[in-house]
C-alpha positions as a Markdown table, in Angstrom:
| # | Residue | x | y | z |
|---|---|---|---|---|
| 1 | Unk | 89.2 | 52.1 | 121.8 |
| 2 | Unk | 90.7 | 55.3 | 120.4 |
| 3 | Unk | 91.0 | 58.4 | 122.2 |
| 4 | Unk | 91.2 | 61.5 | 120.9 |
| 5 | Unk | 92.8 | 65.3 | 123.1 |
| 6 | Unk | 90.0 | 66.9 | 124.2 |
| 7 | Unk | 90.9 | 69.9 | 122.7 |
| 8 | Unk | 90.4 | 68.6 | 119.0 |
| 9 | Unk | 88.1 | 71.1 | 117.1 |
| 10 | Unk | 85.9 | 68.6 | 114.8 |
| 11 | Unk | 84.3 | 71.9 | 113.5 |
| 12 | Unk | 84.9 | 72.4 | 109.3 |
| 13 | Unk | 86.8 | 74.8 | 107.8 |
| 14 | Unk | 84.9 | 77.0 | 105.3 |
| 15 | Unk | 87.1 | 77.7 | 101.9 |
| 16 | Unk | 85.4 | 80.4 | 99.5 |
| 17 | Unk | 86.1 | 81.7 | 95.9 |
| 18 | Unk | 84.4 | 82.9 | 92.6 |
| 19 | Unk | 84.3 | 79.5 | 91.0 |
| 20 | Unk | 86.6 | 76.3 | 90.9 |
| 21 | Unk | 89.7 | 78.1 | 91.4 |
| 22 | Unk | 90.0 | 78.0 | 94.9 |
| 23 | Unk | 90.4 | 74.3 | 94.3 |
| 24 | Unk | 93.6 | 74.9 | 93.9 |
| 25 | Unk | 94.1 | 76.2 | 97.6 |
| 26 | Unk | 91.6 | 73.3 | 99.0 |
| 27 | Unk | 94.0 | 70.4 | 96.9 |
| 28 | Unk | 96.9 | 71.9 | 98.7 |
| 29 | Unk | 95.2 | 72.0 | 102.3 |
| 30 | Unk | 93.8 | 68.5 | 102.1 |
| 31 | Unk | 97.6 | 67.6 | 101.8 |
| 32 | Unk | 98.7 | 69.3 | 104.7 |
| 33 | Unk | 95.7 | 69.1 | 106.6 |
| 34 | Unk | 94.0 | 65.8 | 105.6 |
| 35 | Unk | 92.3 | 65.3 | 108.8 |
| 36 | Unk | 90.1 | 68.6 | 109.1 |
| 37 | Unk | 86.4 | 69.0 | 107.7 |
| 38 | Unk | 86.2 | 71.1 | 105.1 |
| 39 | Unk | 82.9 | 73.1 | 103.0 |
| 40 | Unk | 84.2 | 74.8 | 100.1 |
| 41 | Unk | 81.9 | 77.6 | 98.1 |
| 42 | Unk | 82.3 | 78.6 | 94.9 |
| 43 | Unk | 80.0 | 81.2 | 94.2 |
| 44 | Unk | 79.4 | 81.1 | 90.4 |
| 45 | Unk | 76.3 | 83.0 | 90.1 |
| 46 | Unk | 78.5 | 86.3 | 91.1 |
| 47 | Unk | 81.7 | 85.5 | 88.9 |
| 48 | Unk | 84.2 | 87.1 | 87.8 |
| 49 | Unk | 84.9 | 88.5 | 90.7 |
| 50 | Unk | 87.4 | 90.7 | 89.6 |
| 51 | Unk | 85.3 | 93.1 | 87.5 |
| 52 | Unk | 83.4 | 94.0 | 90.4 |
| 53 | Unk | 83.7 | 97.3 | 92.5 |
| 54 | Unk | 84.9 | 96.8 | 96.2 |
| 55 | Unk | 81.5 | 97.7 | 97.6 |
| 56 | Unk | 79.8 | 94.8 | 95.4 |
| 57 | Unk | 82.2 | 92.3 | 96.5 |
| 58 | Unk | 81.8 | 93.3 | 100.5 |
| 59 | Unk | 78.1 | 92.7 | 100.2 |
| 60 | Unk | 78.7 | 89.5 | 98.7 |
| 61 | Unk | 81.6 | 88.3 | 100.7 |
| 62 | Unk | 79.0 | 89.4 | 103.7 |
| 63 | Unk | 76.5 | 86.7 | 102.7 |
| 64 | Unk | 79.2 | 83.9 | 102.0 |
| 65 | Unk | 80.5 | 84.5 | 105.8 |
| 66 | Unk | 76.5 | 84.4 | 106.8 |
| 67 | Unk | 76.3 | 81.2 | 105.2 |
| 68 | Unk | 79.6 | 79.7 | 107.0 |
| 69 | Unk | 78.5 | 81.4 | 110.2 |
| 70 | Unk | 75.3 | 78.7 | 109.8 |
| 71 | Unk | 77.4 | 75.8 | 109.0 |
| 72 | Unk | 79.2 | 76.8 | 112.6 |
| 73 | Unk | 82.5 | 77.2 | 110.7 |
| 74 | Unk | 85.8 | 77.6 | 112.9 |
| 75 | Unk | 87.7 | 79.3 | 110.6 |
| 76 | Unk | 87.0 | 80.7 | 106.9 |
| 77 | Unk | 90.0 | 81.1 | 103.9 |
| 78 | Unk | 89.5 | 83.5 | 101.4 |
| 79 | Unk | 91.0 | 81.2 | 98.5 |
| 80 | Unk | 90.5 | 83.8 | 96.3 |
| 81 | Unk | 92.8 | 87.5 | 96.0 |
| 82 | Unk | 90.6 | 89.6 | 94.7 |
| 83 | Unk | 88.4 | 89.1 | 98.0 |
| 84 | Unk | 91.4 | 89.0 | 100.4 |
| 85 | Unk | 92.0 | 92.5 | 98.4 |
| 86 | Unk | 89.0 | 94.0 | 98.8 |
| 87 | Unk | 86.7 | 92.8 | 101.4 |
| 88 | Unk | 88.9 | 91.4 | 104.2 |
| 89 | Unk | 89.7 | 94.4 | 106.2 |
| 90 | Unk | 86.0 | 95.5 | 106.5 |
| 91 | Unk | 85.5 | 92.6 | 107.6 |
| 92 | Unk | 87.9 | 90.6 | 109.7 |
| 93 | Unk | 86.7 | 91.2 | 113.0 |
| 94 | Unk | 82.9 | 91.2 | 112.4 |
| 95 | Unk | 82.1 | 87.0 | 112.8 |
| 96 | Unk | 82.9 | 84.7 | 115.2 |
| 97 | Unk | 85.6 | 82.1 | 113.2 |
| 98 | Unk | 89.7 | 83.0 | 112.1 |
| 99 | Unk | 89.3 | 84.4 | 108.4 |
| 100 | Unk | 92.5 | 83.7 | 106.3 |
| 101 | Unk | 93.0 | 85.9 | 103.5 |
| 102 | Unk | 95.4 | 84.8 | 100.8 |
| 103 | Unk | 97.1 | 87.8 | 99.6 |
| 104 | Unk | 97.9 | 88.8 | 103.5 |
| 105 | Unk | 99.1 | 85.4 | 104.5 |
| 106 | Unk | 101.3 | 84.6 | 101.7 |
| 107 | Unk | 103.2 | 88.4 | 101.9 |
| 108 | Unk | 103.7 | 87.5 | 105.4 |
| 109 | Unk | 105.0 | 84.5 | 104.9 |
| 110 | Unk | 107.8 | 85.5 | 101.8 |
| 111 | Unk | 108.5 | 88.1 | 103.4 |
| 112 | Unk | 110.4 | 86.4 | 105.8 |
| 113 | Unk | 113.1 | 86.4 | 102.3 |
| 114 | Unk | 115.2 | 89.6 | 102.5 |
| 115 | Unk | 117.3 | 88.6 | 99.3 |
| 116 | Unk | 113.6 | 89.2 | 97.5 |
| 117 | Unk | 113.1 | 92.7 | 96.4 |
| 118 | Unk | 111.7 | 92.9 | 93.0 |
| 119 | Unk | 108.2 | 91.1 | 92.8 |
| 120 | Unk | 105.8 | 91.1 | 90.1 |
| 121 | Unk | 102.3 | 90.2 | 90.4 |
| 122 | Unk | 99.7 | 89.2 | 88.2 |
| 123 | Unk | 96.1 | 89.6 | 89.1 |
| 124 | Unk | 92.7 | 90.6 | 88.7 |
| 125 | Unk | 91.5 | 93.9 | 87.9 |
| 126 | Unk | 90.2 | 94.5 | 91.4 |
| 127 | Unk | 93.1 | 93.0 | 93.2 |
| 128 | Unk | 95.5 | 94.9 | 91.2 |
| 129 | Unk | 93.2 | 98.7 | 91.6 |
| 130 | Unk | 93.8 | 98.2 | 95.6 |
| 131 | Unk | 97.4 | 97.3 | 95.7 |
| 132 | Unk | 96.8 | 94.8 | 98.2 |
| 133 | Unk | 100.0 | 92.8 | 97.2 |
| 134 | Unk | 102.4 | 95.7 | 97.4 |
| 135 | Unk | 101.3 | 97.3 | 100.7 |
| 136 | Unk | 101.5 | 94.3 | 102.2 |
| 137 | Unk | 105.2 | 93.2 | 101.4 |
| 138 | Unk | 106.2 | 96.8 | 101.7 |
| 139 | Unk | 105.0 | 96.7 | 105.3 |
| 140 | Unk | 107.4 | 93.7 | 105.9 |
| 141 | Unk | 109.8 | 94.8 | 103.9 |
| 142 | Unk | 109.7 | 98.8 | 102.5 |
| 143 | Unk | 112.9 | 98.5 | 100.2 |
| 144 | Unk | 110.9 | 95.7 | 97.9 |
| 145 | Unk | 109.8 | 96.9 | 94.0 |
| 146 | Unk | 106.6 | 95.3 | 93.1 |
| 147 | Unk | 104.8 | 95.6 | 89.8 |
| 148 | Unk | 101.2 | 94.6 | 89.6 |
| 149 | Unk | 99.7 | 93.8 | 86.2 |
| 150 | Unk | 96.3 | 93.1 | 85.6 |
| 151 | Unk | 95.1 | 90.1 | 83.1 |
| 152 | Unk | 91.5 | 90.4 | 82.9 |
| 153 | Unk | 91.3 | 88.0 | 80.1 |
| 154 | Unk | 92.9 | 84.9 | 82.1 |
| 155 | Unk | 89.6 | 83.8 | 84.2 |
| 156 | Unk | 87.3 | 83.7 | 81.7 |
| 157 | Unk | 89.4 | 81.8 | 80.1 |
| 158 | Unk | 89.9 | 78.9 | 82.3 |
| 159 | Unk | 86.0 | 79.5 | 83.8 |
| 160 | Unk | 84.2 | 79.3 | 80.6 |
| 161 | Unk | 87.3 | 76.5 | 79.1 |
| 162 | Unk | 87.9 | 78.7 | 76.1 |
| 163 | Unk | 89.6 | 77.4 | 73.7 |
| 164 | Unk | 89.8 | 79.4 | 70.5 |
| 165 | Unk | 92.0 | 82.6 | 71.7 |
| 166 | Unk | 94.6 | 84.6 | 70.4 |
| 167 | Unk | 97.3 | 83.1 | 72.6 |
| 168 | Unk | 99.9 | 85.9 | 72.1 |
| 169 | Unk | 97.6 | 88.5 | 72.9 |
| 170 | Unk | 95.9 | 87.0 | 76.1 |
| 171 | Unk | 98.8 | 85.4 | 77.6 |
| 172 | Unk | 102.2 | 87.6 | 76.3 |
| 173 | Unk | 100.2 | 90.5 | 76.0 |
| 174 | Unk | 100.0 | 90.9 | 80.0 |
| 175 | Unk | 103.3 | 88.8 | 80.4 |
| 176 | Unk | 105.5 | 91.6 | 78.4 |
| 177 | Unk | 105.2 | 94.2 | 80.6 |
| 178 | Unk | 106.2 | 92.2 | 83.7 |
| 179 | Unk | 109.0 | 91.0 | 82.0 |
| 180 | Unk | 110.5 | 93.9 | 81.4 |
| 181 | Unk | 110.4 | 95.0 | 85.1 |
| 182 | Unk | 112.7 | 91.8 | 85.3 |
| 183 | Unk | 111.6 | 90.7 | 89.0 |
| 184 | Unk | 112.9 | 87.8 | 90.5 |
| 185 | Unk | 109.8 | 86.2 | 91.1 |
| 186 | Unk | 106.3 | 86.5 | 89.8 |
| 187 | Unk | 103.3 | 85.4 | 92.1 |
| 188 | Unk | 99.9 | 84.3 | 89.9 |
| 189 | Unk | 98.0 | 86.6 | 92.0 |
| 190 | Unk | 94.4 | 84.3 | 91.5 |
| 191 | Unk | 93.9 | 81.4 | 92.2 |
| 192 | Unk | 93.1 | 80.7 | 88.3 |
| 193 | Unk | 96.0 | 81.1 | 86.8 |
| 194 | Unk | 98.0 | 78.1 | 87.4 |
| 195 | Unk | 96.3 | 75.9 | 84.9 |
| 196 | Unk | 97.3 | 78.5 | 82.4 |
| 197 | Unk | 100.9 | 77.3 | 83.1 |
| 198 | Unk | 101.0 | 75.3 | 80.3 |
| 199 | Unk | 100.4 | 78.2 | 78.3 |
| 200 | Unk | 102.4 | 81.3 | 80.7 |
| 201 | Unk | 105.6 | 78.8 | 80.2 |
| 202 | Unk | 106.1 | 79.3 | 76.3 |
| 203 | Unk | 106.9 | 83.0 | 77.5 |
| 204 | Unk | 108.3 | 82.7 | 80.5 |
| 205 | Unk | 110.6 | 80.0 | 82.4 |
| 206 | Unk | 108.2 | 78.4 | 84.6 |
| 207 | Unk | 110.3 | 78.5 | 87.7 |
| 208 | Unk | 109.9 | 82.1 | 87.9 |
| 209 | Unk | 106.4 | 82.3 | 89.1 |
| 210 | Unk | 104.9 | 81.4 | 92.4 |
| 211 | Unk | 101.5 | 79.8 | 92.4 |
| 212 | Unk | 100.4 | 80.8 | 96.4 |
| 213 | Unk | 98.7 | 78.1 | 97.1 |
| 214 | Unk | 100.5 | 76.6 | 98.7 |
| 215 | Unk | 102.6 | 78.9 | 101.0 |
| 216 | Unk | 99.0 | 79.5 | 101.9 |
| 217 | Unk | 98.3 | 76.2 | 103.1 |
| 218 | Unk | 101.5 | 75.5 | 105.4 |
| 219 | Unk | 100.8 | 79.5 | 106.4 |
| 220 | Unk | 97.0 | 78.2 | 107.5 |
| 221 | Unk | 98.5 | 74.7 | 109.1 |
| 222 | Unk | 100.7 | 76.6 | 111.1 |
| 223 | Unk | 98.1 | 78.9 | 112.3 |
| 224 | Unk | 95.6 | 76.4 | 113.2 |
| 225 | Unk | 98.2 | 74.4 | 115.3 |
| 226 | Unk | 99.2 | 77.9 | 116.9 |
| 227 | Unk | 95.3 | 78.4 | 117.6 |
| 228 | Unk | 94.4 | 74.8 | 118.9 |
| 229 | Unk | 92.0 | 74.9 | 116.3 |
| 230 | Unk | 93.8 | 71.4 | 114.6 |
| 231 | Unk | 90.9 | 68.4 | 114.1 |
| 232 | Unk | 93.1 | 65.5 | 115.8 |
| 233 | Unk | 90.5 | 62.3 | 114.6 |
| 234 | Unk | 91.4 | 60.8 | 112.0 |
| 235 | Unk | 89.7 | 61.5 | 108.9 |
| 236 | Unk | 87.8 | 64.3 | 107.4 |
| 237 | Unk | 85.3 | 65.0 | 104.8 |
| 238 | Unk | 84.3 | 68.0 | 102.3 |
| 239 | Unk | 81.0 | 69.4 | 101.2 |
| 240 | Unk | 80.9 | 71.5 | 98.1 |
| 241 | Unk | 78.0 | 74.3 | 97.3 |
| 242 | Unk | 77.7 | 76.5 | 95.1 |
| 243 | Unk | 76.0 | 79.7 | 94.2 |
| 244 | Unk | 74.6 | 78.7 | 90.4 |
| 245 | Unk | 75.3 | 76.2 | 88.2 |
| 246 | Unk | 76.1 | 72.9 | 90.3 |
| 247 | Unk | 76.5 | 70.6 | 87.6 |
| 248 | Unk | 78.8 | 72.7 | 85.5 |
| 249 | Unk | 80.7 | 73.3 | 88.6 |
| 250 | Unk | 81.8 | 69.7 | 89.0 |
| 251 | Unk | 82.5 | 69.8 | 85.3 |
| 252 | Unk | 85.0 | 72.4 | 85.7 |
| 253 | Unk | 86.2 | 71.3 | 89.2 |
| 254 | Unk | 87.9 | 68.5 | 86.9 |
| 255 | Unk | 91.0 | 71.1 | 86.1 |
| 256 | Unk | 91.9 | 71.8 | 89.6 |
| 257 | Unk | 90.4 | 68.9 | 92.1 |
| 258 | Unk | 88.8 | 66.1 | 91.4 |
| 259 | Unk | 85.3 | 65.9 | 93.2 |
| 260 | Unk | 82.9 | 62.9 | 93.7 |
| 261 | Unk | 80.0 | 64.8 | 94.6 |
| 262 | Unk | 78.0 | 67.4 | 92.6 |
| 263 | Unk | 78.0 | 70.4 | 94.8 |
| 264 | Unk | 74.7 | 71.1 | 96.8 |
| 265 | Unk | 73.1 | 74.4 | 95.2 |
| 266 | Unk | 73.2 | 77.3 | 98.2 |
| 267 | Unk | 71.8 | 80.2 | 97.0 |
| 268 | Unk | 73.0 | 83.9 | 98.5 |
């Protein structure tokens, strides 16, 4: 018979963002942490997230963390900026699992590379109007240049799978002014963005930008070893809800993360 340390923590983790983006963040944790049990949210009745004002998106970050706090969650990851922007420090220490937020993570975790010090970031409106991004590398690192630019255009774009754009004006239209700042590396500041690669890359050498996800996910591994919060039995599953719209949820889940399941509709 197996045994398993009595310290394993069976309890799932709880991923959140606007829509299927965050899939990008949950396909990089189930490679590092295969093992843990995992309910992701995608809350597509309140998307885009990142034309919302900062009190709008606490109230509905609030209900999200009530619905995980129900599902006896052991820890939540904001796989999403624009709420690790603007709702995390309000609410970190007010429920009862760990709360990742990306934006804080992943600065703490490059910033561990003094050679970097001109950064640009692209982002949500929201996300950019707090400069989350450069606060938080200038607090590890005060002689870093960071440049935010905001591409409001990008998410409804890969939400809504439009297809008939102007190309230039979407894509190079935010990506010029970045360039010209000439940083070293360029973080896609939502978790969106990367399956506009295809597209960022006729403008811009493709090594040059950073998709967080996954520093995110070997930041969160580490953590939940540090924590003994690590599920040691061998297998794990995932349950997906979302907020509106369950079948065209899977439908668009297809460009991040393939899903077997249409997600359970969980209405906040």
């Amino acid at each position: 018979m197996e045994t398993f340390n009595n310290k394993t923590d069976t309890r799932p983790i709880g991923v959140m963002d606007s829509g299927v983006g965050g899939l990008t963040v949950l396909k990089q944790l189930l490679s590092v942490c295969p093992n843990e049990n995992y309910i992701y949210f995608g809350d597509t009745k309140n998307l885009p997230y990142g034309e919302k004002s900062k009190e709008e998106l606490i109230e509905i970050v609030k209900e999200i963390f009530e619905f995980f706090k129900k599902q006896n969650v052991k820890a939540v990851v904001l796989a999403c900026n624009t709420t690790s922007a603007t709702a995390y420090e309000e609410l970190k220490n007010k429920y009862p699992f760990k709360i990742y937020p990306l934006i804080q993570s992943v600065a703490k975790y490059m910033s561990a590379d003094k050679g970097l010090l001109k950064l640009g970031v692209m982002a949500t409106e929201a996300t950019v109007k707090t400069k989350t991004y450069t606060k938080e590398f200038k607090k590890y690192n005060p002689d870093i240049e960071v440049m935010e630019q905001a591409c409001p255009l990008w998410v409804p774009i890969v939400e809504k799978q439009i297809k008939n754009y102007d190309e230039k004006k979407a894509i190079f239209g935010y990506l010029k002014n970045i360039l010209e700042f000439n940083p070293q590396k360029i973080i896609l500041g939502c978790t969106h963005y990367p399956y506009l690669m295809d597209k960022i890359s006729k403008y811009a050498p493709a090594e040059l930008f950073i998709n967080p996800a996954q520093i995110f996910a070997r930041y969160i591994a580490d953590d939940l070893k540090h924590n003994n919060l690590v599920n040691e039995t061998p297998y794990g599953n995932i349950h997906y809800y979302s907020s509106a719209n369950p079948t065209g949820f899977k439908q668009n889940a297809k460009m991040f993360l393939e899903i077997d399941e249409t997600p359970e509709l969980a209405e906040i």
